[in-house]
C-alpha positions as a Markdown table, in Angstrom:
| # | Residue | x | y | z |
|---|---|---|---|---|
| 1 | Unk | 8.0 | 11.7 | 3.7 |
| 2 | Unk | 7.9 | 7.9 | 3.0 |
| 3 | Unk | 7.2 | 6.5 | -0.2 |
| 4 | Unk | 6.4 | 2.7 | -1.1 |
| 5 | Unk | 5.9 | 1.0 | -4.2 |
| 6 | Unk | 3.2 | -2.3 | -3.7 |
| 7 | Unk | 2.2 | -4.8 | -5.9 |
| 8 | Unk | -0.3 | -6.9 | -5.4 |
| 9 | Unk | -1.8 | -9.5 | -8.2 |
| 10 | Unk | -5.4 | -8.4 | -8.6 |
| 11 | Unk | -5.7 | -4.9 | -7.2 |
| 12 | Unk | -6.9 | -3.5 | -10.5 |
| 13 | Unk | -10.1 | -4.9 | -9.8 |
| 14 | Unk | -12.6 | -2.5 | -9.3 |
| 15 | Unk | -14.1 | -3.9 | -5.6 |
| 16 | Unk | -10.3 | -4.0 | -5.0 |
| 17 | Unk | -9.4 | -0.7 | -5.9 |
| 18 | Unk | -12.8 | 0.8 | -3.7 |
| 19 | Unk | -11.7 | -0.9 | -0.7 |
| 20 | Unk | -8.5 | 0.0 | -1.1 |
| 21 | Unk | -9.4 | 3.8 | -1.3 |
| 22 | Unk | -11.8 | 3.2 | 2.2 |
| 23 | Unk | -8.9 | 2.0 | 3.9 |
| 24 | Unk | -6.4 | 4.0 | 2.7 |
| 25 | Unk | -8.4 | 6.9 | 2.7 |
| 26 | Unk | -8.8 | 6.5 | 6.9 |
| 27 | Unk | -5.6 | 7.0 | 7.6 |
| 28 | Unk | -4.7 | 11.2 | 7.9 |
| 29 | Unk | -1.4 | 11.8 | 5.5 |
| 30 | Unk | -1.2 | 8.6 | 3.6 |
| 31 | Unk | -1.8 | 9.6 | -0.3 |
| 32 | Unk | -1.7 | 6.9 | -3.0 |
| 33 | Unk | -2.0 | 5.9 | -6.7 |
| 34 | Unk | -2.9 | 2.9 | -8.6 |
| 35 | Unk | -0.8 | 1.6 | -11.4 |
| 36 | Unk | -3.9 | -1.1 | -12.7 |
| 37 | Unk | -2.0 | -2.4 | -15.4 |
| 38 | Unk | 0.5 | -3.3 | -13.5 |
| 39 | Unk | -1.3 | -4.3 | -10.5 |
| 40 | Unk | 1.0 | -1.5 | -8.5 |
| 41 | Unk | 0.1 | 0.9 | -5.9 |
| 42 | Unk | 2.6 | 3.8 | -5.3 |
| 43 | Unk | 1.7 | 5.2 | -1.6 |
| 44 | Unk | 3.2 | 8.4 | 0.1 |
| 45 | Unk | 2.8 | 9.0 | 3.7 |
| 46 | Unk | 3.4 | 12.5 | 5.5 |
| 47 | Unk | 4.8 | 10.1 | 8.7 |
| 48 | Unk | 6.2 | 7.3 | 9.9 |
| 49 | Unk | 4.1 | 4.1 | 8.3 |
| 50 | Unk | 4.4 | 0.4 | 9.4 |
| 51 | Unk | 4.9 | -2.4 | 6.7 |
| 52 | Unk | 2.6 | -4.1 | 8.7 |
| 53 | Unk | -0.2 | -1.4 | 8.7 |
| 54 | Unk | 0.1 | -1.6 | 4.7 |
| 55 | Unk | 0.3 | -5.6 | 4.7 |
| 56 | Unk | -3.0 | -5.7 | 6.9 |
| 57 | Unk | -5.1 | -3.7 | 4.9 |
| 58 | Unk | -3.9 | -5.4 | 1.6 |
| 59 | Unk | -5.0 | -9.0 | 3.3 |
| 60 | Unk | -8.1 | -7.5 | 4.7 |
| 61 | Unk | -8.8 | -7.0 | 0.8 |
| 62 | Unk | -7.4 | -10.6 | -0.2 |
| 63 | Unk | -4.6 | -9.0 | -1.8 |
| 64 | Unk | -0.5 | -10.5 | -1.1 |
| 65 | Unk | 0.9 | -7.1 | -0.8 |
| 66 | Unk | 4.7 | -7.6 | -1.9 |
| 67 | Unk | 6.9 | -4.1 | -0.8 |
| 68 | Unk | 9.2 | -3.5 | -4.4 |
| 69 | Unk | 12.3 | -1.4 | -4.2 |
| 70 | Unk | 14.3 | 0.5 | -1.4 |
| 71 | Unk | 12.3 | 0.6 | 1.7 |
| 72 | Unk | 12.8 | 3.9 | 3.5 |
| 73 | Unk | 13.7 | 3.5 | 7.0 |
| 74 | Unk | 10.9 | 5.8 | 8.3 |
| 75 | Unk | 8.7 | 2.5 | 7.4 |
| 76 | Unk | 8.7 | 0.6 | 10.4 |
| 77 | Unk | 9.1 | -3.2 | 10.6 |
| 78 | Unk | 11.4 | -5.5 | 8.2 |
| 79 | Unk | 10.4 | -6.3 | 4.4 |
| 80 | Unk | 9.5 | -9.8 | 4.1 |
């Protein structure tokens, strides 16, 4: 299991947070909840999960996603 911790400046906004659920929501194992007072998502993921994969979906929303704390080696690709 991989577990991340995002934050991302504006996510508790409610068009935010629905096109957040769409995306995540399409991709089988990945579970997730929102923090909205401090703009933090904590995501789980049955499998193997790129960085990238998360970072894409946070700019397809206009979100910076920034990865906080240790990041699990089963998530592929460096923290930047």
């Amino acid at each position: 299991m991989v577990e991340l911790q995002v934050y991302a400046v504006g996510v508790r906004a409610p068009d935010k947070l629905m096109g957040l659920d769409l995306e995540l929501g399409a991709i089988p194992g990945v579970r997730y909840k929102a923090d909205t007072l401090h703009d933090m998502i904590f995501l789980e993921s049955d499998g193997p999960i790129s960085l990238e994969e998360i970072r894409s979906i946070f700019n397809k929303l206009d979100l910076q996603a920034r990865f906080v704390g240790p990041i699990q080696p089963a998530a592929q690709v460096a923290r930047l």
